[in-house]
C-alpha positions in Angstrom: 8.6 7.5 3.3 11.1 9.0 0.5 10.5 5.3 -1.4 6.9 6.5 -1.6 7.5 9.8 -2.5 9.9 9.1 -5.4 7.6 6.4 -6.4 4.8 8.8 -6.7 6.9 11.6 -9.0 7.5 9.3 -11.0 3.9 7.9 -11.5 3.3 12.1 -12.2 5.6 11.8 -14.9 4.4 8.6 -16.4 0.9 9.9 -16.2 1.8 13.4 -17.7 3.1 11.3 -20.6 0.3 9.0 -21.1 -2.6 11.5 -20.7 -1.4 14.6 -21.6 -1.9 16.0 -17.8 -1.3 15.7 -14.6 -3.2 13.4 -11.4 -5.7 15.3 -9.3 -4.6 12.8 -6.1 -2.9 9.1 -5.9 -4.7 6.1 -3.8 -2.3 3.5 -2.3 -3.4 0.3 -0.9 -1.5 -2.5 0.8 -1.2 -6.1 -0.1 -1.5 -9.2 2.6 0.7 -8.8 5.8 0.3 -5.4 5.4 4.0 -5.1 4.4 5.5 -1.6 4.5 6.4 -0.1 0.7 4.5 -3.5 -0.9 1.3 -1.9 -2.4 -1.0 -0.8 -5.0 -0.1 2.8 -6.0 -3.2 5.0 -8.2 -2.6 8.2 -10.2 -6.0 9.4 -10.4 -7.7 12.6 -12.8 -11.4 12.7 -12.8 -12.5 13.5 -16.5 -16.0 15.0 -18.2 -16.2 12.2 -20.2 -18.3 8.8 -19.0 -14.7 7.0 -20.1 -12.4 4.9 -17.6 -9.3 4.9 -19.4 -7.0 2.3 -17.5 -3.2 2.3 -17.8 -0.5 0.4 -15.5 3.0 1.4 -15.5 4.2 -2.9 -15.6 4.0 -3.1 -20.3 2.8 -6.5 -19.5 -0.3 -4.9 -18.3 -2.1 -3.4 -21.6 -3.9 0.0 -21.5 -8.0 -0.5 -21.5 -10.7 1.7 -21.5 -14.5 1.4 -21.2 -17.0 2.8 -20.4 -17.8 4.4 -16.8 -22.2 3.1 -17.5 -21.1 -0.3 -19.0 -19.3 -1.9 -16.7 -18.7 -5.8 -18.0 -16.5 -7.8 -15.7 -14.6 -10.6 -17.7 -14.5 -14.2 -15.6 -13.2 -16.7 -18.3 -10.2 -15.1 -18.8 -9.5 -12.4 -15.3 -7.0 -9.9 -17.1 -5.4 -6.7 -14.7 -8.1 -4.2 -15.3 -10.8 -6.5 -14.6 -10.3 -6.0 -10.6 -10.1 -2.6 -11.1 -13.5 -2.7 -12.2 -15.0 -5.1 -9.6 -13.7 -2.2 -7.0 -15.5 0.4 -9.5 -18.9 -1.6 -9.9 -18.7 -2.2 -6.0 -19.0 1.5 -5.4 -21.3 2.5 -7.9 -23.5 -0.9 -6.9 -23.5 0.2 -3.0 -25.0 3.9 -4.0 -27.2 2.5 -6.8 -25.4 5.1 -9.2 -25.5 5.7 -12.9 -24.2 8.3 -15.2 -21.0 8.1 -13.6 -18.1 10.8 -14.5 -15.2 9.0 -16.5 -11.6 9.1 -15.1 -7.9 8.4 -16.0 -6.1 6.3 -13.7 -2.6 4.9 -14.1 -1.7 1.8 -11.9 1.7 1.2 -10.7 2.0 -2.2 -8.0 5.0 -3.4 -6.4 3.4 -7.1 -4.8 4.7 -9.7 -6.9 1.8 -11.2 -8.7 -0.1 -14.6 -7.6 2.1 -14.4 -5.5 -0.3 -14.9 -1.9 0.5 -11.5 -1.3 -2.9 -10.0 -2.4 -2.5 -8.0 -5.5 -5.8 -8.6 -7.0 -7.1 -7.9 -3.6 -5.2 -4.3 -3.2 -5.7 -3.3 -7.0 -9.6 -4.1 -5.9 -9.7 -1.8 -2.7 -7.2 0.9 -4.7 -10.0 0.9 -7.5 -13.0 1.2 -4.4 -11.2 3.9 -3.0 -10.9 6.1 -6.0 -14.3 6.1 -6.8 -15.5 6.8 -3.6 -12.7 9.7 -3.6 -13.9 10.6 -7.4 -17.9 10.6 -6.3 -16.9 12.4 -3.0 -18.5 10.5 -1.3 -17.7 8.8 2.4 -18.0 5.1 3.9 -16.3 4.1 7.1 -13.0 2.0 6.6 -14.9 -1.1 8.0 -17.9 -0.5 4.7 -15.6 0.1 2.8 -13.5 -3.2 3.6 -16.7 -4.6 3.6 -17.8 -3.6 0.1 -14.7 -4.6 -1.4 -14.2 -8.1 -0.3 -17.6 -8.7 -2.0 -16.9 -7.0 -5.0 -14.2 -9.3 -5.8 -16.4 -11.9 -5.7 -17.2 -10.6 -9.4 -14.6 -12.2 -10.8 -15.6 -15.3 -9.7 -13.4 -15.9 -6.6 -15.8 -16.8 -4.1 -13.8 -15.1 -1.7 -13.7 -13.7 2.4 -12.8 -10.4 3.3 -9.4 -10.7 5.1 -7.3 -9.2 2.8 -9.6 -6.7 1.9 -9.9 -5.4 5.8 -6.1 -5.5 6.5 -5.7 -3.2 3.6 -8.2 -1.1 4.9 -8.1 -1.6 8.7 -3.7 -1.5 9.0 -1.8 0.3 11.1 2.0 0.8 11.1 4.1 -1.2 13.5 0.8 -3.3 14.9 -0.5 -6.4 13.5 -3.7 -6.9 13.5 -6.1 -9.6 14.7 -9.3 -9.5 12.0 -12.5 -10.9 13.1 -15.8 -11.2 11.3 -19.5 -10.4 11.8 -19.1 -8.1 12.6 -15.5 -7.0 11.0 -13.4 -5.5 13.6 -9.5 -5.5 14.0 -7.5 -6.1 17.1 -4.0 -4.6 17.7 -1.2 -7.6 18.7 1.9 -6.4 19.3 4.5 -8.5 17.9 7.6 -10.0 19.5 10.8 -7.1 19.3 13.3 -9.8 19.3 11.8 -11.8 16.0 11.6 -10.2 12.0 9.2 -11.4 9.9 10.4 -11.9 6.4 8.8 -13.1 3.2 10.0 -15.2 0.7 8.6 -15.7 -2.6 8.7 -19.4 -4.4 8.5 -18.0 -7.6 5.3 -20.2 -8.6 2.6 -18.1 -9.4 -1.1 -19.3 -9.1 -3.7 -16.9 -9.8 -6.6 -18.2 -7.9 -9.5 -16.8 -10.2 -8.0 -18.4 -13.3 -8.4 -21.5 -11.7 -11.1 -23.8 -9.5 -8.8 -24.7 -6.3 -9.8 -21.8 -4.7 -13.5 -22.2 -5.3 -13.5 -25.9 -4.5 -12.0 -24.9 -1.1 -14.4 -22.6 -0.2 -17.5 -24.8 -1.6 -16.1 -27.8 0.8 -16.5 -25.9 3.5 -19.3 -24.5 2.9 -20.5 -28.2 2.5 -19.2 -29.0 5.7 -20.6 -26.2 7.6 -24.2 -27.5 5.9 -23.6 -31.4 6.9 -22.7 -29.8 10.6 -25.6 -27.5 10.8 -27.7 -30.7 9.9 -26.1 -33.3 12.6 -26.8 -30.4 15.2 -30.3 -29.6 14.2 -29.7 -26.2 12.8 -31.1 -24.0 10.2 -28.8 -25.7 7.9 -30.0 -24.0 4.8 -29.1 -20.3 5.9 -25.7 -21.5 7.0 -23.2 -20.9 4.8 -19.9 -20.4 7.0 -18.1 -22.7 9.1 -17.8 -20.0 11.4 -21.8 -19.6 11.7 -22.0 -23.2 13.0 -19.9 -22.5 16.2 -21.7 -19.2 16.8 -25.2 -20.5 16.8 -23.9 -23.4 18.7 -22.0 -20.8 21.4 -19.2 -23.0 21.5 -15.3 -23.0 21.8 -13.3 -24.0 18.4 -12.2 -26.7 20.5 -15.6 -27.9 20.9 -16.2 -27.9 17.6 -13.6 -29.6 16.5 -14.8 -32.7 18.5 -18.6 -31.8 16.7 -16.4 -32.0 13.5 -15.0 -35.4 14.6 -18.6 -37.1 15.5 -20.7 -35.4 12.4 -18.2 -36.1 9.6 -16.2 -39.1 7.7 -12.6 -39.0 6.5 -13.4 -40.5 3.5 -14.5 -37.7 0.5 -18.1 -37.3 -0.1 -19.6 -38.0 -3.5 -22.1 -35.0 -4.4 -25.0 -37.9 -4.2 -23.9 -38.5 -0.6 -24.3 -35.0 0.2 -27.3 -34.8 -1.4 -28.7 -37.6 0.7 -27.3 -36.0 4.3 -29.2 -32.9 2.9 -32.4 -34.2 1.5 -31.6 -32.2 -1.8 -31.6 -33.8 -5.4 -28.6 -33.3 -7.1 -30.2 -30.4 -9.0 -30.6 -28.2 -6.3 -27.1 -29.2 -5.1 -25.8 -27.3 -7.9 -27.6 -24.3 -8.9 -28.3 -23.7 -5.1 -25.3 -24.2 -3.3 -22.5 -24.8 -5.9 -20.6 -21.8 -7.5 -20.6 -22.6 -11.4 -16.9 -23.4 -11.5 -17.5 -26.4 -8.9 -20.6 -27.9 -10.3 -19.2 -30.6 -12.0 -16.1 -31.4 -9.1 -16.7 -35.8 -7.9 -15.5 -35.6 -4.4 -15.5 -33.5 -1.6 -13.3 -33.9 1.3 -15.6 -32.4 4.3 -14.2 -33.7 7.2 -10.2 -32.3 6.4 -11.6 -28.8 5.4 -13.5 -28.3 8.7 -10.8 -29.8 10.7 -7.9 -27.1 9.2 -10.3 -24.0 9.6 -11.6 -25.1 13.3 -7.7 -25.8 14.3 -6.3 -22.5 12.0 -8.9 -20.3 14.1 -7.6 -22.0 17.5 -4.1 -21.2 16.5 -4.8 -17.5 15.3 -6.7 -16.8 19.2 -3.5 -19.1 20.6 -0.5 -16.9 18.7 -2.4 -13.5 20.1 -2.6 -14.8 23.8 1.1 -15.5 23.4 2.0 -12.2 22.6 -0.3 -10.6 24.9 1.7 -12.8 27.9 5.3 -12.4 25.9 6.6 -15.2 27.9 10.9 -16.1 27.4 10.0 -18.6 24.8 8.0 -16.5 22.8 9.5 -16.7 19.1 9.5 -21.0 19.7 6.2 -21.1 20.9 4.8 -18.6 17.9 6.9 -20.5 15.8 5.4 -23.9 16.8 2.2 -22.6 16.1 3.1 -21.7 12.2 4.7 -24.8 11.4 1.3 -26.8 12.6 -0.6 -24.0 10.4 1.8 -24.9 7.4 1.0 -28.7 8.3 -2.6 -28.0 8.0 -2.5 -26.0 5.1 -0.5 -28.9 3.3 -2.4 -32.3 4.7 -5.8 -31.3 5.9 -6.6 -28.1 3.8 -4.2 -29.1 0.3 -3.5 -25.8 -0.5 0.4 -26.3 -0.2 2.5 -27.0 -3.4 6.1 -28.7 -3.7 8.0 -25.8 -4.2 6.1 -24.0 -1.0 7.2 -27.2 1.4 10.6 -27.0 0.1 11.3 -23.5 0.8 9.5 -24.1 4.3 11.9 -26.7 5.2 14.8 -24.4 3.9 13.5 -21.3 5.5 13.2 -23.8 9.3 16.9 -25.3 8.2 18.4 -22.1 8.8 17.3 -20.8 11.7 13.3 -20.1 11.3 11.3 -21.5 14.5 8.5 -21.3 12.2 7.3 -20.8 8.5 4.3 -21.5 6.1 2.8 -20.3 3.4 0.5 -16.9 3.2 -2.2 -15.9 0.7 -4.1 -18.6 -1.1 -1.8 -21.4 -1.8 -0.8 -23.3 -4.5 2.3 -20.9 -5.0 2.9 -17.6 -4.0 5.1 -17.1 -0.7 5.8 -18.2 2.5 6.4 -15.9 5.8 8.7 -17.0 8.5 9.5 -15.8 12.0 13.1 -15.1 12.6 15.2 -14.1 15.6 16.7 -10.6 15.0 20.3 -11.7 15.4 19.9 -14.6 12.8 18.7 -12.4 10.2 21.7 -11.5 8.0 22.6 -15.4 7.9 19.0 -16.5 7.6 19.2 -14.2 4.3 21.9 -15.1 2.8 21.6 -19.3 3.3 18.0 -18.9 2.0 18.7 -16.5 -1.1 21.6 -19.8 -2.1 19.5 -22.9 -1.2 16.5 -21.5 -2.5 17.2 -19.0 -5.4 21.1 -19.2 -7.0 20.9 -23.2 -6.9 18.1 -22.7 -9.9 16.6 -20.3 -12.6 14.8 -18.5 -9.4 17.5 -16.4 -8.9 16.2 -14.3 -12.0 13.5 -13.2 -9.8 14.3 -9.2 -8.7 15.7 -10.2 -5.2 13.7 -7.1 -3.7 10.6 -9.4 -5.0 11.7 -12.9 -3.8 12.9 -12.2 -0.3 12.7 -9.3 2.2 11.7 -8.6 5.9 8.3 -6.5 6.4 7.4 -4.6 9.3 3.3 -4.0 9.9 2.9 -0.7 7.6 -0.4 1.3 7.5 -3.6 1.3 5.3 -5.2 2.1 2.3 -4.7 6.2 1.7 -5.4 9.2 -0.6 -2.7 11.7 -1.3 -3.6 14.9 -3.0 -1.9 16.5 -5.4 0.1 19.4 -3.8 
């Protein structure tokens, strides 16, 4: 990978300059879609000092430094550094460490940010990484997936762990199929005839800044609750939508019909909840709430638990067809990410006008199918594209999309490009 290697030569330099010395090894990480050359790149030096001195080779990202026994993770306002640390804490929490060495550590990251493509999420299992490396210490890739995805939650996104464990659990030139509970990964190979390529909107949302995210994951958490109730379950363990269908040992189709009986259209207020759960409002929300959704008025169950029943149908649907590669393959795994983007727009509201747009450009010419990846609300969209349509797909999206407005200031390396399945999070020692 020469990209890589002049990338990390550089970082040498940059660190030389900033510190005075030279890295001890580099940690990369990828972002979402494991795309190949789009990741989180470390420059690492342990020091004899308790100090974490933080530096990032973007100037828009200031220098910060702290120290190593003191971690404080900032919510109200989630600057750069601060998922660095939630990766550092996570570490040190797991082996119930203090008096931790200090290090230097010089960031450089090539995923646009807030973009959907995981950043935060690859800075967070970069930062995991190096203190494990640091401590020399070992976890499995699945703990340390595992570790990470709950570490971010530090920062106040109340977050899964699929990002996390396709950084972690990649390899090159397979996607992977991530399940949960426990984590494991599934190779699916991927249709030779199709690309997948990326394409950015150019809105940036940066889901711990705001409550979207939160609200999302609190209405389905709701919904898995209400559920759990209607079918007589332990509905105060439950929080997972996921949990529901295993402890019923049913298909997602099934549960979809549950969904259908158990739940209304119309939103819930947080009394009406209250009064399917026998709860007062008060245990509502210190007990089940996350603080950023305490004081939300209406909760749409019903269309929450409808997109993630039908989105884990499609996932199991698009690996069966690869697995039987019929002729139609690229239409029918096409079909199946334009329901997804339908979904994620109508039932799940996580789409945003510039994201449908682009969709409906990306499908215009010549995409059987694209929707948007990551958490919503801006960020990018991935779309399946025959091989031979390619250079024309490129060049009618990069004018409909980005020369007809400002967006064409974007870096075009940054706002659309193909990826190919690359590997996982790695250390590289310093020769």
């Amino acid at each position: 990978m020469p990209v890589l290697c002049d990338r990390l030569l550089k970082l040498k330099e940059i660190f030389n300059s900033k510190f005075g010395s030279i890295p001890k090894f580099y940690v990369r990480a990828p972002g979402r879609v494991n795309i190949i050359e789009q990741d989180m790149l470390i420059a690492v030096e342990p020091v004899k000092t308790h100090t974490l001195q933080l530096a990032n080779t973007n100037p828009l990202y200031p220098d910060f430094s702290t120290s190593a026994n003191n971690i404080q993770i900032d919510r109200t306002n989630p600057l750069w550094h601060n998922y660095f640390l939630c990766g550092f804490k996570g570490i040190q929490e797991h082996f119930g460490l203090s008096n931790l060495t200090g290090m230097n550590c010089l960031v450089d990251g090539n995923i646009p940010p807030s973009s959907g493509l995981s950043s935060s999420s690859a800075l967070v299992c970069c930062a995991g990484l190096v203190t494990l490396t640091v401590l020399g210490m070992n976890l499995s890739k699945v703990e340390l997936a595992e570790i990470c995805a709950k570490s971010e939650r530090y920062i106040g996104t109340e977050g899964g762990g699929m990002d996390q464990s396709i950084s972690f659990l990649a390899e090159e030139g397979t996607a992977k199929l991530i399940e949960f509970s426990p984590l494991r990964a599934t190779d699916v190979k991927l249709p030779s005839g199709a690309v997948f390529v990326i394409a950015n909107s150019c809105v940036e949302m940066n889901k711990a800044a705001t409550s979207h995210f939160n609200v999302r994951v609190m209405e389905c958490r709701l919904a898995a609750k209400l559920l759990a109730k209607y079918k007589s379950l332990q509905w105060d363990k439950v929080l997972r939508l996921e949990e529901v269908q295993t402890e019923l040992g049913i298909s997602l189709e099934e549960m979809l019909l549950v969904t259908e009986d158990a739940l209304h259209s119309e939103p819930y207020s947080p009394e009406e909840i209250c009064k399917c759960l026998g709860i007062s409002l008060e245990e509502l929300r210190t007990q089940i709430l996350s603080p950023n959704t305490q004081d939300v008025l209406i909760f749409k169950l019903y269309q929450r638990a409808k997109h993630v029943y039908s989105e884990a149908a499609r996932v199991l649907q698009f690996k069966k067809i690869c697995e039987e590669a019929p002729d139609n393959i690229v239409q029918l795994l096409g079909e199946l990410m334009n329901q997804s983007h339908k979904s994620c727009r109508d039932m799940y509201e996580c789409s945003c006008p510039e994201l449908d747009q682009l969709v409906d450009i990306c499908r215009k010419f010549g995409a059987p199918g694209s929707r948007l990846t990551g958490a919503g609300w801006g960020g990018c969209t991935v779309s399946i594209v025959p091989a031979d349509k390619l250079p024309s797909f490129l060049a009618n999206v990069q004018e409909a999309y980005y020369q007809r407005s400002n967006r064409s200031l974007v870096p075009e390396k940054q706002s659309l490009f193909v990826t190919k399945p690359g590997g996982g999070a790695l250390v590289f020692l310093e020769a």
